[in-house]
Backbone as JSON, one array per atom type, in Angstrom:
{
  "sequence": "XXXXXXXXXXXXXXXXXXXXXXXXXXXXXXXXXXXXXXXXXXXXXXXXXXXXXXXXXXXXXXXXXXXXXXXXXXXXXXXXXXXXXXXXXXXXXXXXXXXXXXXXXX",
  "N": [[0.85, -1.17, 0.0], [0.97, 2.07, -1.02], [0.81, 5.75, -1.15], [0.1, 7.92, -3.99], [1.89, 9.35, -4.81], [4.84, 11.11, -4.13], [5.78, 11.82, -0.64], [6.03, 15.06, 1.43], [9.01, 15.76, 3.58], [7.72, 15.76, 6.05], [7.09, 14.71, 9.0], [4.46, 14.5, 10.67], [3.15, 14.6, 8.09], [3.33, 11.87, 7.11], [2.8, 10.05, 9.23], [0.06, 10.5, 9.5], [-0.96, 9.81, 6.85], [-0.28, 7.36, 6.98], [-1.75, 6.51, 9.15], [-4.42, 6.96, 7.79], [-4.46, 5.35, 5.85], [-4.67, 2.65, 7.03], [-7.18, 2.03, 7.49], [-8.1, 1.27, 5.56], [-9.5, -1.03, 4.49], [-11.05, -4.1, 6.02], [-11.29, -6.89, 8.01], [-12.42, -8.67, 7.26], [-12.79, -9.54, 5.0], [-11.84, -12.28, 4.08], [-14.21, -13.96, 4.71], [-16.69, -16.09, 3.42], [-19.27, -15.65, 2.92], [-22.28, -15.61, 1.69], [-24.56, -14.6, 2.69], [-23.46, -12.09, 3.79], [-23.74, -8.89, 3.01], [-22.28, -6.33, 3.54], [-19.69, -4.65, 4.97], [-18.68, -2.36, 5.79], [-18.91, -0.06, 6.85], [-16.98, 2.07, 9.59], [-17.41, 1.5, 13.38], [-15.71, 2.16, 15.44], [-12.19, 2.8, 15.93], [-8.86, 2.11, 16.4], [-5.49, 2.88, 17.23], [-2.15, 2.04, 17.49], [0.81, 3.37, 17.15], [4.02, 2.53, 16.82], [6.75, 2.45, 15.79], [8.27, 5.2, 13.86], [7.51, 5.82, 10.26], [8.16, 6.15, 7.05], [5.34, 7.14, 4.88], [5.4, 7.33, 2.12], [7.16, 4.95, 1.51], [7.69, 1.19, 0.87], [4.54, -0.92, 2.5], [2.96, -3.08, 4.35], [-0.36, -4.05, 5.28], [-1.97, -6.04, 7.55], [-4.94, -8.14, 8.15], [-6.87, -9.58, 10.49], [-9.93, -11.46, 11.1], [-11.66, -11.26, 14.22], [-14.26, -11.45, 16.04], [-17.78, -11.78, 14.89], [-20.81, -10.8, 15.26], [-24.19, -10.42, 15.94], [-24.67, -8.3, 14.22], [-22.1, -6.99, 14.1], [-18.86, -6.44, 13.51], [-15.58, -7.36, 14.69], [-12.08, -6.86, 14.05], [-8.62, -7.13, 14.03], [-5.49, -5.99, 13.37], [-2.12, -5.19, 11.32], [0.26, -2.75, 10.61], [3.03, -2.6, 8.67], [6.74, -2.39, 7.99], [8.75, -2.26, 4.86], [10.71, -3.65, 5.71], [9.99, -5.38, 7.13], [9.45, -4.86, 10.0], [7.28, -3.94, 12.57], [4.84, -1.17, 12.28], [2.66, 0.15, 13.15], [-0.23, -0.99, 15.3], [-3.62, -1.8, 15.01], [-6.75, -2.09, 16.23], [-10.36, -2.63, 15.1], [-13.77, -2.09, 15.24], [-16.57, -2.85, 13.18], [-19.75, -1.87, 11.73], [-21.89, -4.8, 10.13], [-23.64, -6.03, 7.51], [-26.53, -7.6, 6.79], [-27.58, -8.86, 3.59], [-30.07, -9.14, 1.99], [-33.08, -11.23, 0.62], [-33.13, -11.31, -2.81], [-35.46, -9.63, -4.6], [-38.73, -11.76, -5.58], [-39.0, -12.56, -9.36], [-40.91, -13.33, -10.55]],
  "CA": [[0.0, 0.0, 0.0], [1.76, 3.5, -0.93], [0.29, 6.37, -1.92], [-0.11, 7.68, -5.56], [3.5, 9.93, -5.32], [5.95, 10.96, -3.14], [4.99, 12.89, 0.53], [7.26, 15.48, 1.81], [9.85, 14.93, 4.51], [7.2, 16.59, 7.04], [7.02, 13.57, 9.59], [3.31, 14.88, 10.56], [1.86, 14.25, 6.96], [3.46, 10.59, 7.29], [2.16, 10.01, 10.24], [-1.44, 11.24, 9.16], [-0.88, 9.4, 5.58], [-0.36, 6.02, 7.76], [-3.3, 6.48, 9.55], [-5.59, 7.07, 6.87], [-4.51, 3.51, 5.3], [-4.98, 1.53, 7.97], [-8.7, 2.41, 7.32], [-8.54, 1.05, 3.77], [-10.33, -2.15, 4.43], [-11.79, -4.48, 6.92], [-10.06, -8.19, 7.99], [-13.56, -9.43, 7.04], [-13.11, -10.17, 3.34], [-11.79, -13.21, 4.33], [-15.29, -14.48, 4.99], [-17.29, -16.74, 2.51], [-20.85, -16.23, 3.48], [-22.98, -14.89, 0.92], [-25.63, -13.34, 3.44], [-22.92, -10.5, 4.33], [-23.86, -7.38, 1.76], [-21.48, -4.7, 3.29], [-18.77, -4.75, 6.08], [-18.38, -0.73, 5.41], [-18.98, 1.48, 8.41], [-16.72, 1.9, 11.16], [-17.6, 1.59, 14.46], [-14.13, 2.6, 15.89], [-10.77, 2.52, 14.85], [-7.57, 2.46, 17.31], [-3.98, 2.57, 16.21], [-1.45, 1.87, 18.31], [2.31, 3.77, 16.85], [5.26, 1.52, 17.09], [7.82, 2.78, 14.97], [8.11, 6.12, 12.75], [7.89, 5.44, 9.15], [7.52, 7.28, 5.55], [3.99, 6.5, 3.61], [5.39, 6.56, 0.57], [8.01, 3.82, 1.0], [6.33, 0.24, 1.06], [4.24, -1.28, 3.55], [2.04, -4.41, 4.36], [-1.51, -4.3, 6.09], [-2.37, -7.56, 7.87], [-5.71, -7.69, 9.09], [-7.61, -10.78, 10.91], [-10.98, -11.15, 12.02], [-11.57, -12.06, 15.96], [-15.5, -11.55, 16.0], [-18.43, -11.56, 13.87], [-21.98, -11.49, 16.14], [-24.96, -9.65, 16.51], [-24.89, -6.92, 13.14], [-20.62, -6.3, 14.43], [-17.68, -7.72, 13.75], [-14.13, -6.79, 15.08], [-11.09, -7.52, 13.52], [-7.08, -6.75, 14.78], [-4.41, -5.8, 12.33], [-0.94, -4.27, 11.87], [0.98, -2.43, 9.37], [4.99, -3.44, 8.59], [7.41, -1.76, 6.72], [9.43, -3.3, 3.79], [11.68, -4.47, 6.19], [9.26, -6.43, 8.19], [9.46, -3.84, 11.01], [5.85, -3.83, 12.85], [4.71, 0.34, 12.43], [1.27, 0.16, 14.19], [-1.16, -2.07, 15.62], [-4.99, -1.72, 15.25], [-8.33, -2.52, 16.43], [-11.45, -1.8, 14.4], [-15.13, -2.52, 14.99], [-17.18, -2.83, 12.23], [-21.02, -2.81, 11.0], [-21.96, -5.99, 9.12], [-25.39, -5.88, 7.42], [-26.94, -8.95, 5.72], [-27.94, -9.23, 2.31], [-31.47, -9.38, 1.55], [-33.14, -11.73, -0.38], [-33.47, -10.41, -4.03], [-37.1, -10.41, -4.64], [-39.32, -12.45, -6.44], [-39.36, -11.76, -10.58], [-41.89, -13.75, -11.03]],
  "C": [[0.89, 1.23, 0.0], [0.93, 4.41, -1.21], [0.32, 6.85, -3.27], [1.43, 8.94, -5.84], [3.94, 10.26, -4.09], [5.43, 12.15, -2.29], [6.48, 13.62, 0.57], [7.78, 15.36, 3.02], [8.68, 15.5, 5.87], [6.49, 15.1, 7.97], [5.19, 13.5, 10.54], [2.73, 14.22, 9.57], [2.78, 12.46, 6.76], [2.78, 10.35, 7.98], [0.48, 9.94, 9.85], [-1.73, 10.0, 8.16], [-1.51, 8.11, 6.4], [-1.34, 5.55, 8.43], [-4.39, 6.25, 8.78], [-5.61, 5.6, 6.06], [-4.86, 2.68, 5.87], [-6.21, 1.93, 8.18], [-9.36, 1.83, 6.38], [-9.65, -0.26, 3.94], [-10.59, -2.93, 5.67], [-11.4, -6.06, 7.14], [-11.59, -9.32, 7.81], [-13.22, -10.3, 5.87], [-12.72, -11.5, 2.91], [-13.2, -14.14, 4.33], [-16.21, -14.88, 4.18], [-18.84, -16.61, 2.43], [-21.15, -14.84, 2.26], [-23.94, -13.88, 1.4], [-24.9, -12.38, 3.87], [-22.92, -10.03, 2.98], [-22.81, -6.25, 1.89], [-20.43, -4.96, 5.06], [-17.99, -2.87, 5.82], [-18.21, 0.11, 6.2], [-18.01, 1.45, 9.53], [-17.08, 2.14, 12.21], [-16.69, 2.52, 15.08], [-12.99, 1.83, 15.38], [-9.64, 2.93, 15.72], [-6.9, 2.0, 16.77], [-3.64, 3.11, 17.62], [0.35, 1.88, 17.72], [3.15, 2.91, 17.13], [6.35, 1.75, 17.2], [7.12, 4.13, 14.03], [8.16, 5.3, 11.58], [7.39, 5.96, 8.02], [6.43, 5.9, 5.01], [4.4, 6.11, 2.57], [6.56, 5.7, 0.49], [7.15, 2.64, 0.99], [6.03, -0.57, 2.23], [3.62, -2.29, 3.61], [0.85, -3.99, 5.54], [-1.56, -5.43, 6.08], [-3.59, -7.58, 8.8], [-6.63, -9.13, 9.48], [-8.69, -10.57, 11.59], [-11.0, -11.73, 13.32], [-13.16, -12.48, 16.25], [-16.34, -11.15, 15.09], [-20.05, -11.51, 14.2], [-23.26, -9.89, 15.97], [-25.13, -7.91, 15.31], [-23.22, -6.27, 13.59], [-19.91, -7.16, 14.17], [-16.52, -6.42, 14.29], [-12.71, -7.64, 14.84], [-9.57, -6.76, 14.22], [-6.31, -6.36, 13.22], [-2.92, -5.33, 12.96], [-0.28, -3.84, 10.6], [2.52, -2.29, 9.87], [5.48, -2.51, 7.72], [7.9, -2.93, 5.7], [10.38, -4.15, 4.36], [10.78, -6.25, 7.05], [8.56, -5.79, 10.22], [8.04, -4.07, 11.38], [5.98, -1.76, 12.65], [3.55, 0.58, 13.71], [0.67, -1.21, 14.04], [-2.57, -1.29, 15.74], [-6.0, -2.77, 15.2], [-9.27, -1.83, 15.5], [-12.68, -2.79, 14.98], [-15.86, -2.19, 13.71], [-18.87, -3.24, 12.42], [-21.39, -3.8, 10.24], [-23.37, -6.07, 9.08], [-25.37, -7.16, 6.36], [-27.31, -8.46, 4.46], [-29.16, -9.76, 2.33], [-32.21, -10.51, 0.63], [-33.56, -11.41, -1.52], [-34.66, -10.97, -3.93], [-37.55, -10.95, -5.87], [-39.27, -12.15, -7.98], [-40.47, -12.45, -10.98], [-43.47, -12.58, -10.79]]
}
């Protein structure tokens, strides 16, 4: 995950950048079930700093789900540098809405 060109050395808009990625997606998509329609909304979203590190070099999101109950799920993650380095650790809650059954065409 990088962004689309190069940030400047201002260790703020890294910082910020890094944040905003670890937003990109949801450790759901793992999950086979046809009745989930949308895993989209966040609930909350904690990040937990590690290590400094520039946005635009490259990085790895790793995100796993833990729970899935009741219209919520909550999944863990962490983002790495190229080295392997951990940067942050996050938590997210998530909305999870079913999928409807398409209706009748008859």
């Amino acid at each position: 995950m990088l962004p689309v060109g190069p940030l400047s050395d201002d260790w703020l808009t890294h910082t910020c950048a890094i944040a905003y990625m670890s937003d990109i997606g949801t450790g759901f998509g793992q999950l086979a079930d046809p009745g989930i329609a949308s895993t989209e909304s966040s609930v909350s979203h904690s990040i937990w700093f590690h290590a400094p590190a520039r946005a635009d070099d490259g990085m790895t999101l790793e995100m796993w789900p833990s729970s899935a109950a009741s219209g919520l799920g909550l999944y863990s993650g962490s983002v790495r540098d190229a080295a392997g380095n951990l940067i942050l650790a996050i938590a997210q809650e998530q909305l999870i809405r079913s999928r409807r059954p398409a209706a009748d065409a008859s």
